[in-house]
N, C-alpha and C positions, 0 to 999 in steps of 0.2 A: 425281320423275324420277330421273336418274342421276347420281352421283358423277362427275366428268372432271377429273384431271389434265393442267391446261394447262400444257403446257412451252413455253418462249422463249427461243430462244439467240440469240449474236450475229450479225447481220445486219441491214444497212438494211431486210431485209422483214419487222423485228420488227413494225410499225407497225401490218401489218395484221394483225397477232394481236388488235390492241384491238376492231377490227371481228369478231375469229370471239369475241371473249371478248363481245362485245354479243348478238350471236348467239347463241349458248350459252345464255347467261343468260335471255334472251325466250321462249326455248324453255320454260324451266322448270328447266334445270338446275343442279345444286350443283358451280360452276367454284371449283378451286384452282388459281390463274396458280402457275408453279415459274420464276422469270425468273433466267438465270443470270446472272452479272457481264460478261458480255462483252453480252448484251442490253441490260442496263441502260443501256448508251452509249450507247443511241441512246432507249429510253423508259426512263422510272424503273417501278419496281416498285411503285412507290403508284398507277398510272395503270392498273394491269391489275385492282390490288386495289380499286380505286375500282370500276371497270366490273363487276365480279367482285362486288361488294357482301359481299365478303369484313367480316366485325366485324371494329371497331379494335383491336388491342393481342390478335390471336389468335396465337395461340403453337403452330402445328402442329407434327410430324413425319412428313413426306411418307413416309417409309420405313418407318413403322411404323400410316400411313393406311391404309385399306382403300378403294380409287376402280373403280369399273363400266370407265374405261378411262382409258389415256394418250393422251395427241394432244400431238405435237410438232410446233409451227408458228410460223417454221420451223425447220427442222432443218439445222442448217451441216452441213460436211464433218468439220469438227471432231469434233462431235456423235456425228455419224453412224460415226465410226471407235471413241468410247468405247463408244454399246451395244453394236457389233458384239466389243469387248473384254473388256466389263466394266467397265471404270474408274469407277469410283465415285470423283469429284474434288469432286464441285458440288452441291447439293440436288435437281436435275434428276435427274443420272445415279443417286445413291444413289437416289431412289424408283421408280428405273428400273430397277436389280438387286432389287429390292424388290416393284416390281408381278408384281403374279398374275392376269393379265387382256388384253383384246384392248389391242394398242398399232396406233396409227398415226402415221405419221412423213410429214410434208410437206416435202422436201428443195428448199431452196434455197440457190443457189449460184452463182458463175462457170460458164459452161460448159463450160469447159477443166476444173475442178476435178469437175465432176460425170462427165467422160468419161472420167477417170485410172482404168487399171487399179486403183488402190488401193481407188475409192471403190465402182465396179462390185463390187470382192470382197466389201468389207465389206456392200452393199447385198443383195449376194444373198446375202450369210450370213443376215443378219437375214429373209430373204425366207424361207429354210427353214427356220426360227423360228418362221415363221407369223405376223411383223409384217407388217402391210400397208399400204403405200404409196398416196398420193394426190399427181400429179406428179413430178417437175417438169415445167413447161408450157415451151414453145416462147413467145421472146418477147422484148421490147426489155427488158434491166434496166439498175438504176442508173447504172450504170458508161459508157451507151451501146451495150454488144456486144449481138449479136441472137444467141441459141441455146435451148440447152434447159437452165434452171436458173433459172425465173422458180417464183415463188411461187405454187400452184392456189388461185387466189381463197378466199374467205372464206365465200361464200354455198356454194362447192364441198365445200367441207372441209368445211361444215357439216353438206353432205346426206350425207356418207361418215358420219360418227358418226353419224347419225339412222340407217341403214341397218345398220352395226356393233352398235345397241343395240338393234334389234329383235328380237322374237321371231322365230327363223327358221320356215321353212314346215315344215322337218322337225323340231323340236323338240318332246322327247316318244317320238322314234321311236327305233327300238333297228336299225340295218344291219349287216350281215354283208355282206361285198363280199370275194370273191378273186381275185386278181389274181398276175399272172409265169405261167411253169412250167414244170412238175412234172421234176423227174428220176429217172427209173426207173434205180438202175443195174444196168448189168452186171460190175461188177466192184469193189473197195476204193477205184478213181479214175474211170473209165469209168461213163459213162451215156448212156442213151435220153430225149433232150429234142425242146423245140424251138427257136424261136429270137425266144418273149416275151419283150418287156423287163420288162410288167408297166406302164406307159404308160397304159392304160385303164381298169385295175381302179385305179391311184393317180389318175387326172382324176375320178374316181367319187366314191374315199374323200373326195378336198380338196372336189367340190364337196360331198357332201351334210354333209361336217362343217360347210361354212359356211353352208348351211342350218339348223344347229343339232341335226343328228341325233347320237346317239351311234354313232360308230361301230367296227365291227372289221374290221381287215383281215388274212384268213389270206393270207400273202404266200409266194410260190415260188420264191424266189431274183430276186428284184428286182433290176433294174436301174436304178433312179433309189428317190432316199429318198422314206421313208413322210413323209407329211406330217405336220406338228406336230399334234398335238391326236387322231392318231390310233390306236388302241392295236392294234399289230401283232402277229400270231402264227406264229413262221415255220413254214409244212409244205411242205417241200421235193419230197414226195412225193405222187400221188392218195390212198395209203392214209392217211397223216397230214393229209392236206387234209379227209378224211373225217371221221373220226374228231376231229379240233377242230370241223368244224362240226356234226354228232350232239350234243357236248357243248354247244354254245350254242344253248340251245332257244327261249328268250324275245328272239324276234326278229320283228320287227315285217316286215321288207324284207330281202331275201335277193339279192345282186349275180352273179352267177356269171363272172365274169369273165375266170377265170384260164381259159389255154391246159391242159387235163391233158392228161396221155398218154391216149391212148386201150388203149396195150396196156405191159407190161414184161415183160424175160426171166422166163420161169419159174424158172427156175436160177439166180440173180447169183453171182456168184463171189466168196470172204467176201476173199481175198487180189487182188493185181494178178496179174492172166493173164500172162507174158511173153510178148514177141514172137518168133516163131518164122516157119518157110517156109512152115506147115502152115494150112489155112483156119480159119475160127470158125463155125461153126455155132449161130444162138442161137435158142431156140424164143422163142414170146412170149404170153403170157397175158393175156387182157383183164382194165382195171383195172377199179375197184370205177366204177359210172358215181354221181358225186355227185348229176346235177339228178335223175337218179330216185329216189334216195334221200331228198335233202328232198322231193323232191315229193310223195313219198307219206305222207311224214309231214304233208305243210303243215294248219296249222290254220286255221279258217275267220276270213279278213279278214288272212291273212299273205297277201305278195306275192311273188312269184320269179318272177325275167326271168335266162332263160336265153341264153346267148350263144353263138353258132355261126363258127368260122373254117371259109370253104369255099372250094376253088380254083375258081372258076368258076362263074355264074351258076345253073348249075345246082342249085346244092347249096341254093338258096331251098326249094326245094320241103321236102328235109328238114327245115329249120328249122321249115317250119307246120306238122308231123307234132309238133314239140317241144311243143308247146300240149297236147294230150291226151296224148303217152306220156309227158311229165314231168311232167305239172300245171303247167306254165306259164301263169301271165296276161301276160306278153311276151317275145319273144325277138327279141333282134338279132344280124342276120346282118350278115358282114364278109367280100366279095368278095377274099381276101386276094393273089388273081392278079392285080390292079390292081397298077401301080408306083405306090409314092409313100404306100399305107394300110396300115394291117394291122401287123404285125408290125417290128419293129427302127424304124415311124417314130412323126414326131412329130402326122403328120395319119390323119385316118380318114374313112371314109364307111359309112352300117351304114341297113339297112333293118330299120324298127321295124314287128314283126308280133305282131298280136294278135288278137283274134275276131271285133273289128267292121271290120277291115283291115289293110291298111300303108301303110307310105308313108316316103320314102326321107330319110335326112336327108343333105344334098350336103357334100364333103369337105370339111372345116375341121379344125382342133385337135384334140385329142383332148379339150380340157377345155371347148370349146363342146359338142363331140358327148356327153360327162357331162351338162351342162347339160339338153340338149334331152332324153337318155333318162330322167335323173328328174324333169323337165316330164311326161312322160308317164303314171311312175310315178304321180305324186302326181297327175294324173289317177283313176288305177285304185285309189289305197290309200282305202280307209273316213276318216271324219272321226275325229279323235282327241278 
């Protein structure tokens, strides 16, 4: 089974670390308890190492171990502000600036402490890290106060690591996913955009990397960061958006996500135009169309889902044209004249069209609506 560094910091819900370290171990796994001094007050470190069936008189160096993952449980406030810094103080935090691998952190604490501006920052530092969280729950703790900073069970935490150690469904797969876009300019500062955040093509990349796929994402001027684990190529433009994907051939799944221009000035201006009383006249030339470009390249058992923003109900029909003139196996359409989906938000609604039908996925996240489009995906992709 798996290597797991088990960390324990201080807190009365050390206790139930001895339960996830039982846990662990019955499973089959090779558990290293890391209990720091402030834990120790409350269990000793022979009590984890005991359950742990850790050899007597073993002599590790957690920071120069090689472990499948870290699980910290639980994780004070404390804690949780050194990974968010780096501090390397304790054997915990040192194999923690040390690990090269998935981490999760089970944060318990007062609920006043977990709702501190401080701890939210440091929390969602490590979130765009790519460490993933399991709790805190809602609940009565020691102290008597009822809130959110209760410890997520033992049997809980246990199934997040069975889940984190799995083989993901995409694993093996090579995705190309674009997302933001494009700016055509017309001048040294001046351009022809629109107004993607890039929202869509990043709910895509985060889920199918936690799927286990390898992925790339050509990115267009993003508005929110690339996720961890994902390796980004900035093309700011249709024709560089082009041209990076051309060059990655050996691609398994093909995302097309990004908002392109459809047209840019003929002409752009190498200098800033001044402003004057006098009009602008700009001609505009259609850009290179990317889904027809892979699509005509696509090799037999790649996949490419093509994506459509349209104002208005109407514009479905083009989208099921996109199946044959791109070589699409799916395209989703995005009503973007609906308030509240589409573009500058954080929810979406997109109807998934392919040859044996469609059928509408109703407004939620944008990283449920990820979810559900490569649910379909890996539907349509061949067995690896």
């Amino acid at each position: 089974m798996s290597r797991i560094f088990l960390g324990v910091t201080g807190g009365i819900a050390a206790y139930k670390a001895c339960e996830l370290t039982r846990l662990l171990v019955k499973t089959g796994h090779d558990v290293i308890p890391l209990v720091t001094p402030g834990a120790q007050r409350f269990v000793s470190e022979e009590t984890y190492l005991a359950l742990a069936r850790r050899p007597a008189g073993e002599d590790l160096y957690p920071h120069l171990t090689r472990a499948d993952l870290l699980v910290i449980a639980p994780c004070t406030a404390n804690t949780l502000a050194k990974l968010a810094q780096g501090i390397a103080d304790n054997v915990l935090t040192e194999a923690a600036l040390a690990h090269r691998g998935p981490v999760l952190l089970a944060p318990a604490m007062n609920p006043r402490m977990w709702a501190h501006a401080a701890t939210r920052a440091n929390a969602e530092l490590l979130r765009v890290r790519g460490v993933e969280f399991i709790g805190p729950d809602e609940g009565e703790l020691a102290e008597g106060e009822w809130g959110v900073g209760r410890l997520a069970e033992p049997a809980e935490i246990s199934a997040r690591i069975a889940q984190l150690l799995a083989p993901g469904s995409l694993a093996g797969r090579r995705v190309l996913i674009t997302a933001g876009g494009t700016r055509e300019p017309l001048d040294s500062v001046r351009y022809l955009g629109n107004r993607s955040s890039g929202r869509m093509g990043v709910a895509l990349a985060e889920e199918a990397r936690r799927r286990g796929a390898e992925v790339i994402l050509l990115a267009a001027n993003l508005a929110v960061d690339v996720p961890h684990g994902v390796e980004a190529i900035p093309t700011p433009t249709a024709e560089a958006m082009l041209d990076a994907a051309l060059a990655l051939p050996d691609v398994d799944i093909l995302l097309l996500a990004a908002a392109v221009a459809d047209y840019r000035p003929s002409e752009p201006v190498a200098a800033k135009r001044p402003k004057d009383a006098r009009g602008w006249t700009v001609e505009l030339e259609p850009t290179a169309d990317i889904a027809l470009a892979l699509g005509a390249r696509k090799r037999p058992g790649q996949i490419l889902v093509a994506f459509g923003a349209e104002h208005g109900a109407d514009g479905l029909a083009r989208k099921r044209e996109m199946l044959d003139s791109k070589h699409a196996d799916l395209v989703v359409f995005n009503d973007v004249g609906q308030p509240g989906i589409g573009f500058d938000a954080t929810d979406n609604e997109v109807v998934l069209v392919h040859r044996d039908g469609e059928h509408t996925v109703p407004r939620a996240s944008k990283a449920a609506i990820a979810a559900a489009i490569l649910d379909e995906v890996e539907g349509l992709a061949p067995s690896a």
